[in-house]
C-alpha positions as CSV (number, residue, x, y, z in Angstrom):
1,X,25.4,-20.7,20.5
2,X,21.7,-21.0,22.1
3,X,18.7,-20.0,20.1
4,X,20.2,-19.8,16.9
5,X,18.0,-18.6,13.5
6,X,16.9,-21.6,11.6
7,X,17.2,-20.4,7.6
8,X,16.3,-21.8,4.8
9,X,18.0,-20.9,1.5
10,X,15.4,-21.1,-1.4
11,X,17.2,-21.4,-4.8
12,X,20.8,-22.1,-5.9
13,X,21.9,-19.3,-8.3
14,X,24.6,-16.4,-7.6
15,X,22.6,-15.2,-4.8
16,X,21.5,-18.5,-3.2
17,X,25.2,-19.6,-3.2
18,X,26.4,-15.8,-2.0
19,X,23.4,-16.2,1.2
20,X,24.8,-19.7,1.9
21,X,28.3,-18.2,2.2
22,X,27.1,-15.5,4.3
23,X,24.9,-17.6,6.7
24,X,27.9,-19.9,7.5
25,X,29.9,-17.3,8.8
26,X,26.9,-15.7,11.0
27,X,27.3,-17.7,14.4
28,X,23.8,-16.6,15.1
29,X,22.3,-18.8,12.2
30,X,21.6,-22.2,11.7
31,X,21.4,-23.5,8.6
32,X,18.1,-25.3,8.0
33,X,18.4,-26.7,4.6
34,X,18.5,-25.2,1.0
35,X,15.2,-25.5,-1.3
36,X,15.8,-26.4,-4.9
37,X,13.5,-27.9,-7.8
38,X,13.7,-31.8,-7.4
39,X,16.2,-33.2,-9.3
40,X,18.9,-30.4,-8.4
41,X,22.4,-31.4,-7.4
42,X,23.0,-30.8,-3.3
43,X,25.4,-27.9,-1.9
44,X,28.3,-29.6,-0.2
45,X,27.3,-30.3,3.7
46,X,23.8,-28.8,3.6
47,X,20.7,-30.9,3.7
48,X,18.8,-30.1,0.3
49,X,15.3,-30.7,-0.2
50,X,12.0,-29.8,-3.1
51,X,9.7,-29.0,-0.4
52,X,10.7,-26.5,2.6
53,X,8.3,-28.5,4.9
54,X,10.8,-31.4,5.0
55,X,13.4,-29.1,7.0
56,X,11.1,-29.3,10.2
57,X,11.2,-26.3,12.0
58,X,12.3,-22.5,9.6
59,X,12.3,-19.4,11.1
60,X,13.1,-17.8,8.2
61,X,13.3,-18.2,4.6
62,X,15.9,-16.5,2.5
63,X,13.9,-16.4,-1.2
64,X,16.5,-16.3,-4.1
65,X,14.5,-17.2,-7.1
66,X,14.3,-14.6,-10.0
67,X,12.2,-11.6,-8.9
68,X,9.1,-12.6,-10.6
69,X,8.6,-16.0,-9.1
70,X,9.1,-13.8,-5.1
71,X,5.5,-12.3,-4.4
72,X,3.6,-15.6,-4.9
73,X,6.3,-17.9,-2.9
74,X,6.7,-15.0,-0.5
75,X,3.1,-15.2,0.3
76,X,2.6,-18.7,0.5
77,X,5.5,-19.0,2.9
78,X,4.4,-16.4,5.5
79,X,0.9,-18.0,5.3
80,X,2.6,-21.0,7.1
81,X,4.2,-19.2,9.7
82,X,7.4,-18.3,7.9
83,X,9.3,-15.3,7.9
84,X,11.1,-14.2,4.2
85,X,13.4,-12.2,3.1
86,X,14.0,-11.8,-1.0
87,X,16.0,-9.1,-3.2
88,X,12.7,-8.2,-5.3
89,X,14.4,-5.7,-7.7
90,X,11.3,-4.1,-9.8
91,X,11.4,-0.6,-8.2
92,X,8.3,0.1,-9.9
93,X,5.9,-2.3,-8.3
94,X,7.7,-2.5,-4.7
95,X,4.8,-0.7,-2.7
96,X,2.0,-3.0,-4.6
97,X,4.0,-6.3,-3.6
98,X,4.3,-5.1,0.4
99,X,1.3,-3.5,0.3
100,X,-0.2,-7.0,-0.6
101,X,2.5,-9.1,1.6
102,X,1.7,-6.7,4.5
103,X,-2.2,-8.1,4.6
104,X,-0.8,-11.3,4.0
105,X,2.3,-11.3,7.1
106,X,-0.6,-9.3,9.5
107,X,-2.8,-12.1,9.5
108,X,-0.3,-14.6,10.0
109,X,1.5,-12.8,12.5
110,X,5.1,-12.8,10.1
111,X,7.6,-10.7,9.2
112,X,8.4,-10.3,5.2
113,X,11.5,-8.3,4.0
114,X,11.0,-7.3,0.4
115,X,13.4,-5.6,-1.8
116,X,16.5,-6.4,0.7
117,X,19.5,-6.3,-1.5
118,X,21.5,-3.1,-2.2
119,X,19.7,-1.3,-4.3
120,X,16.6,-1.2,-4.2
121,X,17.8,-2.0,-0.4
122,X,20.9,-0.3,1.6
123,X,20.8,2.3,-1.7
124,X,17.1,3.0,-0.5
125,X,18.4,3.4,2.7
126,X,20.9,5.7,1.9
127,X,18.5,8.0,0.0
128,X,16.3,8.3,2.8
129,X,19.1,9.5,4.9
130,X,20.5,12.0,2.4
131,X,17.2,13.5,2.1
132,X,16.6,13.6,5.5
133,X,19.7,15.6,5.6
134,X,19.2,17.7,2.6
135,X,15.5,17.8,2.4
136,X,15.2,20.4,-0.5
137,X,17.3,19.2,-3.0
138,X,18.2,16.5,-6.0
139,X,19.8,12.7,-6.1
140,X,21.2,11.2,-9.1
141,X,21.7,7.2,-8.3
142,X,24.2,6.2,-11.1
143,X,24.9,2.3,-11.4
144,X,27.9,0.8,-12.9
145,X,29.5,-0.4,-15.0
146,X,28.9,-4.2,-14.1
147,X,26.6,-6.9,-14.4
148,X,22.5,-7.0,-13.3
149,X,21.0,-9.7,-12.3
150,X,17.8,-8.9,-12.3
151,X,18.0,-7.8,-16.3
152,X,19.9,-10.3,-16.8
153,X,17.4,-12.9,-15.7
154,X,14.9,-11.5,-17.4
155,X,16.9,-11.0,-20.7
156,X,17.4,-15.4,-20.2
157,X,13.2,-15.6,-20.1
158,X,12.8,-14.4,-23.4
159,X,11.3,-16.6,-26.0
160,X,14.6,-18.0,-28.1
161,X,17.0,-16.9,-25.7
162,X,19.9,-19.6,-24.9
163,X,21.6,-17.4,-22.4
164,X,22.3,-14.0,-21.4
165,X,24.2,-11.5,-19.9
166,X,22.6,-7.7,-19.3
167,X,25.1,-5.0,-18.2
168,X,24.5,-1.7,-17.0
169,X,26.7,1.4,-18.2
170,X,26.2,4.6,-16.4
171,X,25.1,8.1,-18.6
172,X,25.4,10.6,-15.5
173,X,22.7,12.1,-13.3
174,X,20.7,8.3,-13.1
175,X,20.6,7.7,-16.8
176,X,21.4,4.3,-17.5
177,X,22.2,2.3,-20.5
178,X,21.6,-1.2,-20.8
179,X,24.0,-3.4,-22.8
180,X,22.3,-7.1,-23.6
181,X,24.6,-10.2,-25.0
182,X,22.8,-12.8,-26.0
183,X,23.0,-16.9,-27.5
184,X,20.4,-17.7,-29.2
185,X,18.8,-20.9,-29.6
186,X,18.6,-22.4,-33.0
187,X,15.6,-21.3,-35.2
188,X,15.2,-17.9,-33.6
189,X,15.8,-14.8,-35.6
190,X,18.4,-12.1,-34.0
191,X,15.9,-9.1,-34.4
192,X,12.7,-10.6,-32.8
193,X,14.7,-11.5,-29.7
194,X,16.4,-8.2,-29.5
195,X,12.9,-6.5,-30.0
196,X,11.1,-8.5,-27.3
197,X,14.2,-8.0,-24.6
198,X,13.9,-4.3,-25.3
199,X,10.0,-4.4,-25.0
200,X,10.5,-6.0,-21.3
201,X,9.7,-4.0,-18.9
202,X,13.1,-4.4,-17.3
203,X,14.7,-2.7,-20.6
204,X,11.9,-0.6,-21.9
205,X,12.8,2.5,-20.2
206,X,16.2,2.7,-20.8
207,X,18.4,2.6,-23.9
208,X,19.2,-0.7,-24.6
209,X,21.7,-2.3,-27.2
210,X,21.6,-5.7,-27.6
211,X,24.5,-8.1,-29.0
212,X,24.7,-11.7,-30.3
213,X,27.6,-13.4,-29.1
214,X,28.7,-17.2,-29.6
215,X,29.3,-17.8,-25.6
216,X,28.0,-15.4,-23.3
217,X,30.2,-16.7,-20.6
218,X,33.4,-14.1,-21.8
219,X,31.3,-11.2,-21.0
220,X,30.2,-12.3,-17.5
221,X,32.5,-10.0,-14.6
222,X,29.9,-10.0,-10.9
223,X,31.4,-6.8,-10.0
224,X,29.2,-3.8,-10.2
225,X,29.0,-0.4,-8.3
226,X,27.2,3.0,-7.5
227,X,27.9,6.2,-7.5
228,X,24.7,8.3,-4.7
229,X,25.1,12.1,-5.2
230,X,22.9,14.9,-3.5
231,X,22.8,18.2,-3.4
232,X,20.4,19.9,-1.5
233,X,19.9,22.4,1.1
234,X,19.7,21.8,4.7
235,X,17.7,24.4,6.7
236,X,18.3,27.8,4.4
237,X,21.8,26.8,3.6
238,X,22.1,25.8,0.1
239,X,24.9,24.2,-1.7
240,X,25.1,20.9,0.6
241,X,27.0,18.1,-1.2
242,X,27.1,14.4,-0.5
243,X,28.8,11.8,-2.3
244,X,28.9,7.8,-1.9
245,X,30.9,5.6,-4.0
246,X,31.3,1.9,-4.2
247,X,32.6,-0.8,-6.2
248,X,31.3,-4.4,-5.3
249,X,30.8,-8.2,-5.9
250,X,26.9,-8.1,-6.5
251,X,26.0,-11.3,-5.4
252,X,28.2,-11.1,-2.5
253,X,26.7,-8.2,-1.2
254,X,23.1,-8.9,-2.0
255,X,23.4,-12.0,-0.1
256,X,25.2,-10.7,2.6
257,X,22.3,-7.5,3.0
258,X,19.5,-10.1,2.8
259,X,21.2,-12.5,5.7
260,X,21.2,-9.3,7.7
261,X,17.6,-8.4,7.0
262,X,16.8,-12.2,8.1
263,X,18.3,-11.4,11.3
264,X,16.2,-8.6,11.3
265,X,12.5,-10.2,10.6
266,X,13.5,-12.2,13.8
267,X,12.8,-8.9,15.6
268,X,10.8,-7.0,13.9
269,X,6.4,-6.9,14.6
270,X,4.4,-8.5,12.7
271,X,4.3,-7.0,8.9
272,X,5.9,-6.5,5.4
273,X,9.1,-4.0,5.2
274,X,11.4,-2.5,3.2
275,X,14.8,-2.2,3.8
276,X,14.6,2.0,4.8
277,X,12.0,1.2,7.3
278,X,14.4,-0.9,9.4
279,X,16.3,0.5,12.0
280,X,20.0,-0.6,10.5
281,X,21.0,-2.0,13.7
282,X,18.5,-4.6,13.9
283,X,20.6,-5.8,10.9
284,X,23.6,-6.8,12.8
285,X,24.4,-9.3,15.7
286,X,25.0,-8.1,19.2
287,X,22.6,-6.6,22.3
288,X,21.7,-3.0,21.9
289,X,24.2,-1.9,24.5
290,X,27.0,-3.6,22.7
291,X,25.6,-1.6,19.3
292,X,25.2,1.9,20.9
293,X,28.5,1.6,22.8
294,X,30.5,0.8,19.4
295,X,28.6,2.5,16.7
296,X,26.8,5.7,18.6
């Protein structure tokens, strides 16, 4: 196929090996290389280099490096010309990172995705429409049970922390708990880790437990879900239900949204977006005919 997307994939954890997996079965991609600290082992049949400016030409980078690292790498990259896409996952600072991206992508004449995994991503989506639907009205987003990566992550940067594993158990009506097994490392007490992980600001507004175990690795399952409800009324008619379930493989699907969105920033104006503001069949291959004859 002509005039395929050159990607980069930028970091090798559960999500850069879920994008990779993605990308090769997108015939409209090319896969430009993968980006990993020097020193990091190769993925089988992709080039693999420390700097992204030894792949030549990207038209877009795929960013899977733990949230925090995003904005800064994000920015840098569109400053050369580079479209990105990343799963940013701290609701709470979203609209400060595009609203600094967007200044950023505007006067470089890019496209940044931010925030393009499932949730905050297609979830976000998904809430938009639902309200659009039912405008007056309530939505409870209810995760789990099943692993986050994001918590997790930032469970493994704590001071003393050998490794970690955060899962997420569902109270009802978008209360969550969070449920934090950790290995230490030796010379670190038990209940100054567990304090600082439930100071984080990942963990410190919801009830968090957290465990010691010998071997985190027993506790680790990928799968995770959500349960969207609404009620709401739609004109004067009250009483108007809506319900979506799922059951996932998080990585797998937060890879497979952001190679999606990559396709997208290939089409989009210049600018920063999330995932609502995206008109969902820009996510998919095909021409607009094809898309409106199958899906309208």
């Amino acid at each position: 196929m002509s005039n395929r997307i050159r990607a980069a994939v930028i970091g090798y954890g559960n999500i850069g090996r879920a994008v990779l997996k993605s990308l090769r079965r997108a015939d409209d991609f090319e896969i430009a290389g993968l980006v990993r600290r020097k020193g990091g082992a190769p993925a089988e049949g992709v080039t693999t280099v420390d700097d992204i400016a030894a792949l030549g030409k990207v038209d877009v980078a795929l960013l899977c490096h733990p949230t925090r690292s995003v904005p800064e790498l994000a920015a840098a990259l569109a400053a050369m010309g580079i479209h990105t896409v990343d799963s940013y996952d701290i609701h709470t600072s979203i609209w400060e990172y595009v609203s600094a991206q967007q200044e950023t992508c505007l006067r470089a004449g890019t496209v940044s995705v931010v925030a393009a995994g499932w949730d905050p991503g297609t979830d976000s989506a998904l809430r938009a429409l639902l309200e659009a639907m039912a405008p007056e009205g309530v939505t409870h987003t209810n995760f789990g049970p099943g692993m986050s990566m994001g918590h997790s992550v930032a469970a493994r940067a704590v001071r003393g922390v050998k490794n970690a594993v955060s899962i997420t158990l569902p109270e009802g009506r978008g209360v969550h708990a969070r449920r934090v097994y950790v290995e230490l490392e030796d010379g670190f007490m038990f209940d100054e880790v567990a304090s600082a992980i439930k100071s984080d600001a990942y963990f410190a507004h919801d009830r968090t437990e957290v465990e010691q175990v010998e071997d985190v690795s027993a506790v680790i399952n990928t799968s995770h879900g959500v349960l969207l409800e609404r009620e709401g009324a739609s004109g004067d008619v009250c009483g108007q239900k809506f319900s979506y379930d799922m059951r996932i493989d998080n990585p797998a699907l937060t890879g497979q949204v952001m190679v999606g969105c990559a396709r997208a920033a290939t089409r989009l104006a210049p600018g920063c977006y999330t995932l609502p503001e995206i008109p969902p069949m820009a996510l998919l291959p095909g021409s607009r005919e094809e898309l409106v004859r199958r899906l309208v």
